[in-house]
C-alpha positions in Angstrom: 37.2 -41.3 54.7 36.6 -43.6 57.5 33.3 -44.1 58.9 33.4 -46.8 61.1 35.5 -49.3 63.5 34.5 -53.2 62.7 38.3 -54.1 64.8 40.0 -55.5 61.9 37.9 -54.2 59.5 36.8 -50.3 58.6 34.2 -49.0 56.7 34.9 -46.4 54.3 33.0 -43.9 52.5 34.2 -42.3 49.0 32.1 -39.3 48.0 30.8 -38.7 44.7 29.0 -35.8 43.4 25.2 -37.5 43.8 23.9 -41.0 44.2 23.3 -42.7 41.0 20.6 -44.0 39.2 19.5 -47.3 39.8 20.5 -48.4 36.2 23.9 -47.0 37.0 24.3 -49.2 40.1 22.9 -52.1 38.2 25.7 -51.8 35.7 28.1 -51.3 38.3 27.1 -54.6 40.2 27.7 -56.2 37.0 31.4 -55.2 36.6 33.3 -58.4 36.5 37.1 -57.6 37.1 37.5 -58.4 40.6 39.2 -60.0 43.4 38.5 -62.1 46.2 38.2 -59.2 48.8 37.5 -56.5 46.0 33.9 -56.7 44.3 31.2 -54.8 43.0 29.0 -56.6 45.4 30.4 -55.6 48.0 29.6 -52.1 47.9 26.7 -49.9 48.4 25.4 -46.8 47.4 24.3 -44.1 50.4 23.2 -40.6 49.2 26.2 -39.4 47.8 28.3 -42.0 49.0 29.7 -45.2 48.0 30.5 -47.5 51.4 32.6 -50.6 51.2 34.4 -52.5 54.4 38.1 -53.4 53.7 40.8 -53.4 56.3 43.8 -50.8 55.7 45.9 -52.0 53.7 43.6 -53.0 50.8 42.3 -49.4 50.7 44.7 -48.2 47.8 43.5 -51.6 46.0 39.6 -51.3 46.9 40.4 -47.3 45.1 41.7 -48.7 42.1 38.8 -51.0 41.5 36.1 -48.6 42.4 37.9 -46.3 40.2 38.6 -48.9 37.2 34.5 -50.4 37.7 33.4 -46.5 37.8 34.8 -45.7 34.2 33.5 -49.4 33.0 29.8 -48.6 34.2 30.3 -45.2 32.8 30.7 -46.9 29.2 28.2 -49.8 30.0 25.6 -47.0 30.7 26.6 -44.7 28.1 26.3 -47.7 25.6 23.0 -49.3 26.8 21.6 -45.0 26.3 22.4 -45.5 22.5 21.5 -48.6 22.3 17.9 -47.8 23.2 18.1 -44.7 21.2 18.9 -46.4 18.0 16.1 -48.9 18.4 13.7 -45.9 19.3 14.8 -44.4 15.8 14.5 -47.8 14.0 11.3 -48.1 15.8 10.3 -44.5 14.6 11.2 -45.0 10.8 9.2 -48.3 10.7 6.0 -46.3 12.2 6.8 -43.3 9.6 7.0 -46.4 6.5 3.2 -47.7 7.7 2.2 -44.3 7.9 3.4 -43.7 4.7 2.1 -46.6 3.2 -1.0 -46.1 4.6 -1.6 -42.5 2.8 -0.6 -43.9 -0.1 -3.2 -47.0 -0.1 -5.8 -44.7 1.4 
């Protein structure tokens, strides 16, 4: 959708369901398959919104990306989750071995 009139250049809106979290759009900033005109960088996040500028006739292009960088930060988020969790369950079993060994010294 078209939100705004820059003469050559128009800013357009893609809605998504609800703005994301700010590790999300950290990820997403990251993504480095780009062009020139077409970068992470170059978008922003508004409510439940995600605003770029492009003229016309890189829209279908700027919709690929945004699509492609979308299902990379999905991954990139999803992997950096487990990740954490596995070091919160190593992290757990190493607390559970010193209290272990402490009943069994005490």
């Amino acid at each position: 959708m078209a939100v705004d009139n820059l003469g050559f250049q128009t800013v357009w809106r893609v809605s998504i369901s609800e703005r994301p979290t700010t590790e999300w759009i950290q990820h997403f900033g990251q993504q480095h398959d780009a062009t020139m005109l077409c970068k992470p960088t170059l978008v922003s996040f508004h409510r439940a919104g995600i605003l770029f500028t492009s003229d016309a006739a890189r829209l279908s292009t700027w919709v690929k990306y945004l699509d492609k960088w979308t299902r990379a930060t999905n991954v990139s988020v999803a992997a950096a989750h487990e990740q954490r969790r596995q070091e919160a369950l190593a992290q757990n079993a190493v607390w559970k071995g010193l209290v272990a060994d402490s009943d069994a010294n005490g």
